[in-house]
C-alpha positions as a printed NumPy array, in Angstrom:
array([[ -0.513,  29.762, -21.894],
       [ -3.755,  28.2  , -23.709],
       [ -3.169,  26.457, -27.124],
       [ -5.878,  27.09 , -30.065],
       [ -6.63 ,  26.354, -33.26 ],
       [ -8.854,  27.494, -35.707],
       [ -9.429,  29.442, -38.825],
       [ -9.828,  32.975, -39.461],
       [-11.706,  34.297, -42.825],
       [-10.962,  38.119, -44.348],
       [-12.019,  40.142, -46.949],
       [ -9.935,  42.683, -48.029],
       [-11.299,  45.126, -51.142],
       [ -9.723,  47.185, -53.201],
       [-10.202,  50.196, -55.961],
       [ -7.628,  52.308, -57.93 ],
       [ -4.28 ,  50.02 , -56.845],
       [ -1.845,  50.806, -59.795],
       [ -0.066,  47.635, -60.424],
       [  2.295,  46.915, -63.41 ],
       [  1.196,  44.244, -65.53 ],
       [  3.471,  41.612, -67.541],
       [  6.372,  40.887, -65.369],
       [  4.471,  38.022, -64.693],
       [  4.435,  38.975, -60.243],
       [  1.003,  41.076, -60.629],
       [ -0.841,  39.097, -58.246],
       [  2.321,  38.948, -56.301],
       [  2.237,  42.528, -55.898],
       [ -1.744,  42.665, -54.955],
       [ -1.725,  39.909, -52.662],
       [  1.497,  41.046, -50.766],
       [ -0.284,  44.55 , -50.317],
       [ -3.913,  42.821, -49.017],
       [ -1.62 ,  40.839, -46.363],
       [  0.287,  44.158, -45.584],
       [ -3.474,  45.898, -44.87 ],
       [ -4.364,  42.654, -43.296],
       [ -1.452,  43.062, -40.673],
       [ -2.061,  46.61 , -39.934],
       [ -5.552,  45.687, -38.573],
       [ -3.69 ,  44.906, -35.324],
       [ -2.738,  46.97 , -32.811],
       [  0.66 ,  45.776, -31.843],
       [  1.814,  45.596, -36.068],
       [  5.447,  46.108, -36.3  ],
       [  4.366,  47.607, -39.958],
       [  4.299,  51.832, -39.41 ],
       [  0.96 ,  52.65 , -39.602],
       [  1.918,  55.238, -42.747],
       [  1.462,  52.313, -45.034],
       [ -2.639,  52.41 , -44.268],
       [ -3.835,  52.634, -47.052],
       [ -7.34 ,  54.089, -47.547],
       [ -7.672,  52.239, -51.417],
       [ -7.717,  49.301, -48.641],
       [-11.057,  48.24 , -46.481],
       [-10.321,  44.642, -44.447],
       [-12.712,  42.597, -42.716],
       [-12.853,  39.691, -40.703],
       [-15.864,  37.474, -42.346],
       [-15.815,  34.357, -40.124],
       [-13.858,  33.087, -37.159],
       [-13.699,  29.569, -35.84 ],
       [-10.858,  29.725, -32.625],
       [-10.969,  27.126, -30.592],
       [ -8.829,  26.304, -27.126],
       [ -6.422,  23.087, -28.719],
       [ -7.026,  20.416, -26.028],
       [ -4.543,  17.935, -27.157],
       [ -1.961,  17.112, -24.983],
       [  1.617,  17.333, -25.71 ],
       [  4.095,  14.974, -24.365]])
């Protein structure tokens, strides 16, 4: 099995997410449901693909993978 490392950039957007505000957990609440669309970009997501949301569009900006050459003892 190869070893990497990297760095992988997204942009998730968003319009018309009701959130409720002054409990003090709104971003909480919108940056939980960006990671949830984030994961469901994959095809193997354990996360039922009901909770798609179409409010929701994700892309991957920039990727920098590279194969980890250090060797482990």
């Amino acid at each position: 099995m190869a070893k990497f490392k990297g760095e992988v950039t997204f942009k998730v957007t968003f319009k018309g997410l009701g959130v409720p505000v002054g409990f003090g957990m709104t971003n909480a609440i919108i940056f939980h449901e960006c990671a949830t669309q984030v994961g469901l970009k994959t095809p193997w997501s354990k996360i039922p693909k009901n909770y798609k949301d179409k409010r929701f569009n994700v892309e991957i900006i920039d990727k920098k993978i590279l194969i980890d050459e250090k060797k482990e003892n």
